[in-house]
C-alpha positions as CSV (number, residue, x, y, z in Angstrom):
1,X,69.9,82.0,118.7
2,X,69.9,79.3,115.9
3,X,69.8,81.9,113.6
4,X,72.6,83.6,114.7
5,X,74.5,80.3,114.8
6,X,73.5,79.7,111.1
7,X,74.6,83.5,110.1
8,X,78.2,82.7,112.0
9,X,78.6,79.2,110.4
10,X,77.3,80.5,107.0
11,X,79.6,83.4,106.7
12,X,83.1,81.7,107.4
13,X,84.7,85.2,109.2
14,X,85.1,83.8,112.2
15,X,84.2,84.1,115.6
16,X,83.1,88.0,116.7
17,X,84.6,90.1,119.0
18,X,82.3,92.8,119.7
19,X,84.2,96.0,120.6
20,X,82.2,98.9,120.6
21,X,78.2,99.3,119.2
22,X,79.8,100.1,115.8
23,X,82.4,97.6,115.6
24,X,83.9,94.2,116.0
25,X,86.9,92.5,114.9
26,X,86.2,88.8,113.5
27,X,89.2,86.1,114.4
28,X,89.9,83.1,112.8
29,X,92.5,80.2,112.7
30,X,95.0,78.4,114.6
31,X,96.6,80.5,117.3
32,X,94.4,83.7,117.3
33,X,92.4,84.6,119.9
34,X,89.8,86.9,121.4
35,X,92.0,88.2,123.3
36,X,94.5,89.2,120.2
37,X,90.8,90.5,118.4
38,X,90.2,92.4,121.2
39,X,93.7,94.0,121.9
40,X,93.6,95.2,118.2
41,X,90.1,96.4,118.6
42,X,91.1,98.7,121.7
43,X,93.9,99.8,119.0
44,X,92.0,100.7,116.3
45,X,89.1,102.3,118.9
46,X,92.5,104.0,120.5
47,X,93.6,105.1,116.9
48,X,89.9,106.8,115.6
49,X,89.5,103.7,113.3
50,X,86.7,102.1,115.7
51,X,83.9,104.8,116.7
52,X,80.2,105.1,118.0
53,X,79.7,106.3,114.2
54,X,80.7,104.2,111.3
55,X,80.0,100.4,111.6
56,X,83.7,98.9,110.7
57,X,84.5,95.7,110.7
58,X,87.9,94.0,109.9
59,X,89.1,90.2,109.9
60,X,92.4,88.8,111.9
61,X,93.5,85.7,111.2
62,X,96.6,83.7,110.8
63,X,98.8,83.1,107.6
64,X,102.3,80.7,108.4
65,X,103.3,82.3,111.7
66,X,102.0,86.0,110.3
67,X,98.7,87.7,111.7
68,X,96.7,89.2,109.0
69,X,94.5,91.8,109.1
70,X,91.6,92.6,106.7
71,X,90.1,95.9,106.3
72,X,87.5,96.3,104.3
73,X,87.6,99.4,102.0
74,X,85.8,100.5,99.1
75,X,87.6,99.4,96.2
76,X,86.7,102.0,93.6
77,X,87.9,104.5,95.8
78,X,91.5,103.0,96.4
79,X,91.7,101.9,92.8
80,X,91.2,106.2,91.5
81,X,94.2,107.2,94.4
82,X,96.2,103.7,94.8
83,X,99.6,105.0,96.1
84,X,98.4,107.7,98.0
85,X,96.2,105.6,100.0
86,X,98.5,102.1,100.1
87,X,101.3,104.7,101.3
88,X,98.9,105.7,104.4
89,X,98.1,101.8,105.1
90,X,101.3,101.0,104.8
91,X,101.9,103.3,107.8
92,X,99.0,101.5,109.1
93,X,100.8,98.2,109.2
94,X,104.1,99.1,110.3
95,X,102.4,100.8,113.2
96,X,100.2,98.0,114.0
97,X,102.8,95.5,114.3
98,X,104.8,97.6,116.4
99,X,102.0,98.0,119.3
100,X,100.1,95.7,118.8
101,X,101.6,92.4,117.4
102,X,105.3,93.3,118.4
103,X,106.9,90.1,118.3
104,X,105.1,88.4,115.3
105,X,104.8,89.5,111.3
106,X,101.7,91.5,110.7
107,X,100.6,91.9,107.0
108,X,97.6,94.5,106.3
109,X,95.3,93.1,102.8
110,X,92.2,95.6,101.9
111,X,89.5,93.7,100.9
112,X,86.0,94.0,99.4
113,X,83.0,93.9,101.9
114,X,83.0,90.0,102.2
115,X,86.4,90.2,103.5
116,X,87.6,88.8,99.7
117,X,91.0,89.9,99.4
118,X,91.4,92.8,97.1
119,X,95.4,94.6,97.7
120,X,97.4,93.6,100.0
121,X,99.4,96.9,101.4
122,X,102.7,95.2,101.2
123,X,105.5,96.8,102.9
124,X,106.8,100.4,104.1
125,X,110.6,100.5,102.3
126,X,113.5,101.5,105.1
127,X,114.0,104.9,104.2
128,X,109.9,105.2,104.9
129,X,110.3,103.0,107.9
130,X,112.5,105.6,109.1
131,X,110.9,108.8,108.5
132,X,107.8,107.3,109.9
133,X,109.7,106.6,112.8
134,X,110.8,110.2,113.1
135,X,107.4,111.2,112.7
136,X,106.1,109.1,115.4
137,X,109.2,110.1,117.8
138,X,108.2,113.7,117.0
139,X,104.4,113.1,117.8
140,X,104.9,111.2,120.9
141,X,107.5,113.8,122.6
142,X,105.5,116.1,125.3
143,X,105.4,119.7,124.5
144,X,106.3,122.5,126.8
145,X,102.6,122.4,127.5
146,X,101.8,119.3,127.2
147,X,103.7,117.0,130.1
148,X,101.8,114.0,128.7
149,X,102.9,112.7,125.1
150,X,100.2,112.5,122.6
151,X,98.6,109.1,122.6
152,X,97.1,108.2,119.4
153,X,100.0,108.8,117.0
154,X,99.0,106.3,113.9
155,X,98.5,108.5,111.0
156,X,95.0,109.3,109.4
157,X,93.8,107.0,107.1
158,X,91.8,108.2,104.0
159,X,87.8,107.9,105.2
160,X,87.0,108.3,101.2
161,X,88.5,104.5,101.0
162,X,87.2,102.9,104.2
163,X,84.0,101.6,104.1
164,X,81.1,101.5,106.3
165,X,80.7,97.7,106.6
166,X,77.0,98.2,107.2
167,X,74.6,95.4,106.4
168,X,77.3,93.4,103.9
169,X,79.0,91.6,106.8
């Protein structure tokens, strides 16, 4: 127990939200909770980005009103295919503060595997606000068979740029 308490005070991530065997959500700062941690971790499990797989880890935390989000990603990787992958966590965002942090700003940053900022994704422009939108509308309509709409509608993020938080956390 005492050395967990040292690993927790010594890391400054936060407090851990444990969502599956693979993953947890760290939170951190005035006016975010384990409840918020864990209602994006049931997102993100919803969404394929949390599995029984991959050990993932990602940071929430608070910045002037705005939740923030910290994936950790494998820098390389993003820097060889930048706007194809910012384009695809981009999505990410918009999508995330529409379900999951509706009535507050959410910003998405990709970071190293000490949760050091690297990019942050910035944000969709309207026209791609509104062909994601289109997209999703599409996605979520039931089909003729198919009376229940599709629930995980959140585009595919590129698994060459995530990375497997592993040991580093």
């Amino acid at each position: 127990m005492v050395a967990t308490l040292l690993l927790t005070a010594c890391n400054n991530y936060g407090k851990k939200a444990q969502i599956n065997s693979k993953s947890e959500v760290y939170y951190k700062g005035d006016g975010v909770t384990e409840a918020d941690a864990k209602k994006l971790g049931a997102f993100l499990v919803q969404n394929g980005f949390f599995n029984n797989t991959d050990e993932r880890s990602v940071q929430l935390s608070k910045d002037s009103g705005a939740y923030v989000i910290r994936l950790v990603v494998d820098t390389d990787k993003v820097n060889k295919n930048k706007e194809e992958i910012l384009s695809s966590f981009k999505a990410w965002q918009y999508i995330i503060a529409q379900n999951v942090f509706p009535d507050a700003e959410t910003k998405l940053v990709l970071t190293n595997d000490h949760f050091e900022d690297f990019l942050p994704v910035g944000e969709l422009t309207a026209a791609e606000k509104a062909q994601l939108q289109q997209e999703l509308n599409k996605e979520s309509e039931p089909t003729a068979d198919d009376t229940i709409p599709n629930q995980s509608v959140t585009p595919s993020l590129p698994d060459t740029a995530i990375k497997d938080s592993g040991d580093h956390l």
